[in-house]
KESEKOL-375268 format. One record per residue (C-alpha): z, x, y. Coordinates in steps of 0.02 Angstrom, whole numbers, padded with zeros to 5 digits, always signed. Each point is the difference from the previous one (the first is absolute). Last residue first. Layout:
BEGIN
ZXY...
REM end
This chain:
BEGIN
-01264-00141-00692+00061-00185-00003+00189+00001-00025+00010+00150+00165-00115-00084+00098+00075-00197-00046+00183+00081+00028-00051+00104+00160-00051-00180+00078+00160-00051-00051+00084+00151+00111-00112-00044+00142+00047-00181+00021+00176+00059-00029+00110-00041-00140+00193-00052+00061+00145+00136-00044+00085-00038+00170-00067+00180+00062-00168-00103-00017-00116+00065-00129-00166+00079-00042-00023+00112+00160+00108+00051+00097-00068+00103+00154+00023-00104+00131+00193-00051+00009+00039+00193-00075-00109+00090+00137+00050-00141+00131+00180+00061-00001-00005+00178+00033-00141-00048+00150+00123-00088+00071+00054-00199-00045+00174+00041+00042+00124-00037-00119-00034+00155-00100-00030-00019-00181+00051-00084-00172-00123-00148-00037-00133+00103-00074-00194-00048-00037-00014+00018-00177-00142+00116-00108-00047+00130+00112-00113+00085+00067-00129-00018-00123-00071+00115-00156-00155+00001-00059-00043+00135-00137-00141+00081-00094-00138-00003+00168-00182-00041-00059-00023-00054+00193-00072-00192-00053+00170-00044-00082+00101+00059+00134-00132-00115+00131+00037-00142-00099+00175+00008+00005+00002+00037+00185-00084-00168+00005+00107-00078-00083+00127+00056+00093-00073-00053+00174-00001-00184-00073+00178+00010-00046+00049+00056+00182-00105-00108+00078+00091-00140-00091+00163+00077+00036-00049+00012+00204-00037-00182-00015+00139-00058-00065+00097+00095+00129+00110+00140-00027-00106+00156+00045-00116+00096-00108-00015+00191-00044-00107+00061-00134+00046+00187-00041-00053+00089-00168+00103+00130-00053-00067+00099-00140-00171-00031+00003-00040+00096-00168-00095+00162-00022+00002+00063-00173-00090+00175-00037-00163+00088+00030-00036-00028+00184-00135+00050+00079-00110-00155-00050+00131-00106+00079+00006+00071+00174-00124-00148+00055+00150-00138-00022-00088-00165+00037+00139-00077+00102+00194-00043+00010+00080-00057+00151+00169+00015+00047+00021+00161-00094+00129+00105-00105-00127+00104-00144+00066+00110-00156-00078+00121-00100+00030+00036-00171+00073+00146-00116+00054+00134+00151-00024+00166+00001-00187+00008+00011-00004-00168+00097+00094+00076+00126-00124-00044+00146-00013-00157-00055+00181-00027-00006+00024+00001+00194-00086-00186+00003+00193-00057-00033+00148-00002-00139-00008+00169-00109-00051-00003-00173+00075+00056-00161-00045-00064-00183+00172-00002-00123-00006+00160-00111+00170+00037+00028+00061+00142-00124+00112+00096+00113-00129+00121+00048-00121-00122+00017+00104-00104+00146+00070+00169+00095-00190+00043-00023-00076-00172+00106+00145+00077+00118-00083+00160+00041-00168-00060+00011+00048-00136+00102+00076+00121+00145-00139+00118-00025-00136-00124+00039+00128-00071+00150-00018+00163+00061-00174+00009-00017-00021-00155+00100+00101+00048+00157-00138+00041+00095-00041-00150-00002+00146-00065+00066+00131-00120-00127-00028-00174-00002+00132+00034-00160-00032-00191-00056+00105-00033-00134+00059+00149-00091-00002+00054-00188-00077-00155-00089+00041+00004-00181-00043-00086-00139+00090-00098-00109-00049-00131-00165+00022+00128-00135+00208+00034+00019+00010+00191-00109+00021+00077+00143+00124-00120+00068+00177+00085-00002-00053+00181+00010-00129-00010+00110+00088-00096+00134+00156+00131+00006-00133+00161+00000-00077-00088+00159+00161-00034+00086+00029+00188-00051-00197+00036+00080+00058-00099+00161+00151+00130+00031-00111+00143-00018-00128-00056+00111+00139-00016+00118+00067+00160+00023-00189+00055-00028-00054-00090+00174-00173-00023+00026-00048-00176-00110+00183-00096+00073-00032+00101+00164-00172-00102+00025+00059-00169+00101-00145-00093+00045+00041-00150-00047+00147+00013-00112+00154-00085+00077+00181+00056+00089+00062+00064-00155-00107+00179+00016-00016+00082-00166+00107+00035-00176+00154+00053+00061-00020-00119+00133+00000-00136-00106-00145-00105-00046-00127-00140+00048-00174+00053-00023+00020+00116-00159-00018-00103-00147-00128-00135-00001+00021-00094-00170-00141-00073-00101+00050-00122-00142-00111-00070-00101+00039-00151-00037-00006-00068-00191+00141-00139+00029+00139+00093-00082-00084+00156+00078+00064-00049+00171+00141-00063-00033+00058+00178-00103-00071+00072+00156+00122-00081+00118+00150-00002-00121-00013+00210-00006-00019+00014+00172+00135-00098+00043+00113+00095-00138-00051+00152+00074+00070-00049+00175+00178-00039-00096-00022+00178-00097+00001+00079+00169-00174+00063+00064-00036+00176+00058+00034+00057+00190+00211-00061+00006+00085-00149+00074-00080-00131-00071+00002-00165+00080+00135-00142-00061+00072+00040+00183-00132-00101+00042+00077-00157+00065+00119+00067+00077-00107+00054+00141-00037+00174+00025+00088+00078+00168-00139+00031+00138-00130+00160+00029-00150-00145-00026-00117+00158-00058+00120+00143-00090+00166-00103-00050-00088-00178-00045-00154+00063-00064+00098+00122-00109+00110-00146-00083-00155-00101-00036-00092+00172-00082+00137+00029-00098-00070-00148-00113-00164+00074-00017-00124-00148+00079-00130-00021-00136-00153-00089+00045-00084-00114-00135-00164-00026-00082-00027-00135-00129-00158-00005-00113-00045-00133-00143-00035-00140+00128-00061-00157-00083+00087-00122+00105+00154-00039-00165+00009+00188+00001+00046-00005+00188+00107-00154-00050+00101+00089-00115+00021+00158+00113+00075-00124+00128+00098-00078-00101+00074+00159-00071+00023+00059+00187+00089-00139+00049+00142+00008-00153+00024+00186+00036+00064-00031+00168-00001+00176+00052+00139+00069+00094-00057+00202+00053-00169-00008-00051-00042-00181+00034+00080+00035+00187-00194+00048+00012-00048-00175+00027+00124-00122-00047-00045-00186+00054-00189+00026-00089+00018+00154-00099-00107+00137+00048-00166+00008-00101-00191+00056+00005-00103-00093-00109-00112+00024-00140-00166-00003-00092-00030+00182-00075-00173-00045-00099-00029+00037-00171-00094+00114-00134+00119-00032-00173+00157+00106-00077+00130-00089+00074-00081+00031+00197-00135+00116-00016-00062+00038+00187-00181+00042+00058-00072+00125+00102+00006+00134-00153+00097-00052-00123+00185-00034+00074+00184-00045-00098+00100-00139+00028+00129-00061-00142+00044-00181+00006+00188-00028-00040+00050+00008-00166+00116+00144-00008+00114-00051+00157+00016-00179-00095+00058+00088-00185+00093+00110+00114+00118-00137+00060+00121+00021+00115+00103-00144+00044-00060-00089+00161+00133-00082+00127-00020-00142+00102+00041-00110+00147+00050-00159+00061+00091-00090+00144+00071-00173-00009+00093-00108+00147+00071-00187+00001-00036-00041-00157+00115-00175-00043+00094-00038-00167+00159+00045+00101-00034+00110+00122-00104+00148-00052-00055+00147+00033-00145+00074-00111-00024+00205-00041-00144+00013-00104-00054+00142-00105-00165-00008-00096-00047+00145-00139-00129+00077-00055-00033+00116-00145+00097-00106-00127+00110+00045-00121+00131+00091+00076+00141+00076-00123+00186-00021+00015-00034-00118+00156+00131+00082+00092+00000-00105+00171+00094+00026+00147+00059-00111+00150+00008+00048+00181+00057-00102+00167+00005+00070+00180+00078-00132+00105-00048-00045+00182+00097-00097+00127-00038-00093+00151+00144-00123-00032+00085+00034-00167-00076-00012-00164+00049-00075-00178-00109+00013-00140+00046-00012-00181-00115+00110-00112-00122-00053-00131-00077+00132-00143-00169-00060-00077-00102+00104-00133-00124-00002-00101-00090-00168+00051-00176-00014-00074-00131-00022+00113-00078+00157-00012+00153+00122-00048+00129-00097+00147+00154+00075+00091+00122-00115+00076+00113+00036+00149+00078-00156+00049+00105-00016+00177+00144-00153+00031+00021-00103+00137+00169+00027+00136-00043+00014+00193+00111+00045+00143-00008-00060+00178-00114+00079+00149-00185+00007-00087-00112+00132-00093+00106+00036-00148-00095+00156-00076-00018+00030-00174-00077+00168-00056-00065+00055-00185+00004+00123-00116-00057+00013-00218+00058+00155-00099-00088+00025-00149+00054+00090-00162-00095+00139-00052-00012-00011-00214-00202-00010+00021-00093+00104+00155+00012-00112+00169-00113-00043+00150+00030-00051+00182+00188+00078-00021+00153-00054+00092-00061-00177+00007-00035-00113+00144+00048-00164+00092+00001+00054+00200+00011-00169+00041+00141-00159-00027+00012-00137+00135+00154-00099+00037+00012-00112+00155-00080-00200-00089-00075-00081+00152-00174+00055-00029-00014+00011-00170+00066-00195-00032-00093-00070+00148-00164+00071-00089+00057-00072-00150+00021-00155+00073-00154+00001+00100-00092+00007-00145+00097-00115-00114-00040-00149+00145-00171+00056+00007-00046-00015-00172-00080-00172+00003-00124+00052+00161-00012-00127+00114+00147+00082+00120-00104+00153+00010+00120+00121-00015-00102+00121-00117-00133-00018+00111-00169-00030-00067-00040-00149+00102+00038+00078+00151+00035+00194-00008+00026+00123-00104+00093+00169+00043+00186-00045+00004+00123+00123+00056+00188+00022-00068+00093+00124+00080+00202+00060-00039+00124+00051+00135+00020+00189+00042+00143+00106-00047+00102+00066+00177+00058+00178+00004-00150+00064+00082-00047+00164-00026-00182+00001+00072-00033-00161+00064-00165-00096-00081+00029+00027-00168+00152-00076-00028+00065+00036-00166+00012-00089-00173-00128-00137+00062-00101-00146-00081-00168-00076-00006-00041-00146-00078-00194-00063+00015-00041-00160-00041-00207-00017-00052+00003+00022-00161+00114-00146-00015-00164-00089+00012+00069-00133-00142+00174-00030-00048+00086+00088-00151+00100+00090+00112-00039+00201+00003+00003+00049+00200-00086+00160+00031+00042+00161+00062+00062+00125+00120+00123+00139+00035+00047+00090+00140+00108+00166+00023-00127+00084-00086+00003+00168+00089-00172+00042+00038+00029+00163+00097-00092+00103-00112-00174-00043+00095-00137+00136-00027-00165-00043+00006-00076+00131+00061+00076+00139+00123+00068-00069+00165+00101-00124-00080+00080-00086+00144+00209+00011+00016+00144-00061+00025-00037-00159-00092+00108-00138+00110-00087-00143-00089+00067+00055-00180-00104-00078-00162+00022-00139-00115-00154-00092+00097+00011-00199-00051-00141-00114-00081-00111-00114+00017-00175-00082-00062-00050-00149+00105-00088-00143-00043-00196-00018-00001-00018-00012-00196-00093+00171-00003+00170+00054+00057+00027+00085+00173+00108+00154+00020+00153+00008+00101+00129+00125+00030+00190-00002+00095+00095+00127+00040+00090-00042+00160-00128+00105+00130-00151-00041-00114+00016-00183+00027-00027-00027+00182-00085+00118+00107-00105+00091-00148-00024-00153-00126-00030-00116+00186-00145+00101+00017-00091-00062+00180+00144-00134+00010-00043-00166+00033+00102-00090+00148-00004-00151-00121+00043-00165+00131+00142-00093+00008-00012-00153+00136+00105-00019+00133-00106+00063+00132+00013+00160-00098+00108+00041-00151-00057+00160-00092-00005+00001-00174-00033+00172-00105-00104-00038-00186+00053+00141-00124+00174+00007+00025+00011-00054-00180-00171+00003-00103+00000-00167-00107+00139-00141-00029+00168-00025+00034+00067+00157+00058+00196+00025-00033+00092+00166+00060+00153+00063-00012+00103+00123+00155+00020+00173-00032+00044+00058+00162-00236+00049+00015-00017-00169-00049+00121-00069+00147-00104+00135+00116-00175-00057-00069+00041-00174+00044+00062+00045+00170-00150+00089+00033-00123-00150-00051+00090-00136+00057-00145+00010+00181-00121-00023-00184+00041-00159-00031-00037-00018-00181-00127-00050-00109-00054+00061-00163+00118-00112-00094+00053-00146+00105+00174-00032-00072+00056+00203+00021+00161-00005-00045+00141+00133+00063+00143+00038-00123+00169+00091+00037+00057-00067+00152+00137-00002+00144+00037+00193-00032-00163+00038-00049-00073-00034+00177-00062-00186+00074+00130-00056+00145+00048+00152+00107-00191+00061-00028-00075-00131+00091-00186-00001-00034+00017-00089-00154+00090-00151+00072-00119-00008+00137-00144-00010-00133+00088-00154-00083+00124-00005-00141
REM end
């Protein structure tokens, strides 16, 4: 198909196609552009070859093509249908697909607030036995999330990062064949399963567990194959339950199986849903669930202060940690975690070093008041799993619970911000910056101090927590007393309940509070020689920690090489704690390379949203290993 092809819109639409190949990789003719974005945009499938796609735009002149080069093909190009890079130390290309909306109705206009992220996208990589399979990116679709209620399901993706002699293609290479055949076998086969989850993220012994999961037909005839749920404690299959699958055209089934294990025992466990035709994979999700264990709760590392200095397990120690959204979920991981991800992710934070984790809580009601008071439009069906009352539902409890039993399963400890994001019983929903009615208004107060009363009681006795009552107020000067009061006031809804857990509040603000508060905390760019030191008596740790790079090589390396020397600096400043913003760059935002966007593509730090290391986040390794 030639350019004039392309550019004729009675010839190449989804009606007359479903797949459009890319055989030059990062080239394209860029005149195409519009009506390749448009066939995308209907669904249509895609197939790059090799490298960035739509990174390098052809113009023909004279006869001869020549690269029209973009000032930031990311922004013009790739951003607008989804689609990330990073580069690899190995010179290929990382990728990998937004999950997000691009019609977003609205900008957050008070921090980083984004709970439009509707994963209606899905990526990951190829598993063949072949080599640089790392490198093939699948990406499918449940939804289109380019035209607000559209009827019509997407086609499948599969983009190839490596190029020339590493190509997984490359006709010298022994695997290629297999390679392209599973790839052929993914893209053409219509049924996809997402969604997979269970009705609880953690369970108490004799519950039984209820397991869901979608199946959408994709394509314009029926489809039989069969679906698997299987459950695994470790590796060691527990349960497996298969289901005959028949679909019509462009439909989607709701499945659900239940387990009654009689008694769990294990404290984690694997759920995979895997469709099947024949003997051949065609789709797999996974998940998890965490049984509660208070032998694990009791056991995680206890922090307590002397003087400037924190006792971690009963010893002098440093907080070394990182701040954490999940890398494709964000903060959808408090309304439909994937508990699987997380535990991975808290293993290899333990695996770095790190012994600190600090996440933001979004209150569940919180989504469904950000969509009624601040975007003023009917919720998407997707969270209808939101709370619909002020305190949390025992579903949202059982997030919490799983969360911190993963995090003190791997000796985190686990730091929580709890009043940014919350209902409007409880605040403002439309952010936190600057917003004071949450620390002036008693209706309110009152509300937070029963949240508080809930927490208490359930993980007071929990060692490894502590508690961080608001990031970043930025509230006026003047405003500094009440804040003082505000604290105060809930530090004694803690102790009055029996929570001893240390209490800080998320920004520079804390120093003034130090008298209420247990430690300090610090949110920077650039960390120095800290000359307020000598005045203060307690902890002060650096508690976000921001080193932004872009997605080039060189920007990584830069990147890693500015860490260290933040590092250094921390360790010079007789600070307790160091803390960066934040552990994974994300893969679930905006499609449209704004300022929204660039905070999560910059501001990862030790991994790709893929799951890859970063420069930076080995470099943390060897600090973290070595001091």
């Amino acid at each position: 198909m030639g350019q004039s092809d392309l550019l004729d819109a009675e010839h190449f639409n989804t009606y007359a196609f479903d797949l459009l190949v890319l055989p030059y990789g990062e080239a394209f003719p860029h005149e195409a552009y519009g009506q390749i974005k448009k066939f995308v945009f209907n669904g249509g499938g895609l197939l790059n070859i090799a490298g960035r796609p739509f990174w390098a735009p052809m113009k023909k002149i004279d006869g001869q093509w020549k690269n029209m080069e973009s000032a930031d093909p990311y922004k013009e190009f790739l951003s607008p249908l989804g689609i990330k890079y990073y580069e690899s130390g190995r010179g290929n290309i990382g990728l990998s697909v937004t999950t997000s909306l691009a019609y977003s109705p609205i900008l957050p206009t008070h921090g980083n607030v984004f709970p439009y992220r509707i994963p209606v996208r899905d990526f990951f990589l190829l598993k063949t036995a072949g080599e640089n399979t790392n490198s093939v990116v699948l990406t499918k679709s449940w939804r289109n999330p380019y035209q607000k209620n559209s009827k019509g399901i997407p086609k499948k993706w599969c983009l190839i990062g490596s190029r020339g002699e590493d190509n997984p293609l490359n006709p010298e290479s022994p695997f290629a064949g297999e390679i392209f055949k599973a790839i052929a076998d993914r893209l053409s086969f219509p049924i996809i399963i997402h969604e997979l989850e269970t009705d609880l993220a953690a369970y108490k012994q004799k519950e039984k567990v209820a397991i869901f999961v979608k199946a959408t037909n994709i394509s314009n005839s029926a489809y039989r194959c069969s679906l698997d749920f299987e459950i695994f404690d470790n590796d060691r299959l527990v349960y497996k339950k298969t289901r005959p699958l028949k679909l019509g055209a462009g439909k989607t089934i709701n499945f659900k199986a239940v387990w009654d294990p009689g008694e769990f025992r294990g404290s984690f466990y694997a759920v995979k849903a895997v469709l099947r035709e024949n003997d051949l994979i065609l789709d797999e999700e996974e998940n998890g669930f965490v049984v509660i264990n208070k032998k694990i709760l009791q056991n995680g590392p206890a922090l307590q202060v002397s003087g400037k200095d924190f006792i971690i397990g009963g010893k002098k120690g440093l907080i070394l940690g990182a701040n954490y959204y999940e890398s494709k979920l964000g903060e959808l991981m408090w309304l439909r975690p994937n508990i699987f991800k997380i535990r991975e992710d808290f293993k290899s934070m333990r695996d770095s070093g790190i012994n600190f984790v600090r996440v933001h809580y979004h209150h569940s009601k919180w989504f469904r008041d950000y969509f009624s008071k601040v975007i003023r439009e009917a919720q998407e069906p997707y969270f209808q799993s939101a709370d619909s009352a002020p305190l949390p539902s025992k579903r949202s409890l059982r997030i919490l619970d799983a969360i911190i039993q993963l995090a003190q399963e791997q000796n985190l400890i686990f730091c929580m911000d709890i009043f940014s994001l919350v209902p409007q019983e409880m605040g403002n929903p439309v952010g936190w910056l600057g917003l004071s009615e949450r620390a002036r208004d008693d209706e309110k107060i009152r509300v937070q101090e029963k949240f508080v009363g809930l927490l208490s009681v359930r993980y007071k006795d929990v060692p490894g927590i502590t508690w961080d009552l608001w990031n970043e107020p930025r509230l006026k000067e003047s405003e500094m007393l009440l804040l003082k009061d505000w604290s105060k006031r809930i530090k004694e809804a803690f102790r009055k309940n029996g929570d001893n857990h240390l209490i800080t509040i998320g920004d520079d603000s804390s120093l003034f509070l130090m008298d209420v508060l247990d430690y300090g905390c610090l949110h920077t760019y650039e960390p120095s020689q800290a000359d307020f030191m000598p005045q203060i008596v307690k902890p002060v740790v650096y508690q976000e920690l921001w080193n932004p790079a872009g997605c080039s090589l060189d920007e990584e390396i830069r990147q890693a090489e500015e860490l260290n020397k933040d590092f250094k600096v921390f360790l010079s400043t007789g600070l307790a704690g160091f803390v960066p913003w934040q552990w994974t760059r994300q893969s679930r935002l905006w499609n449209n390379a704004g300022d929204s966007e660039k905070w999560d593509d910059d501001l990862g730090l030790c991994t790709h949203e893929d799951g890859t290391p970063k420069l930076a986040g080995n470099n943390l390794r060897s600090l973290l290993k070595r001091d």
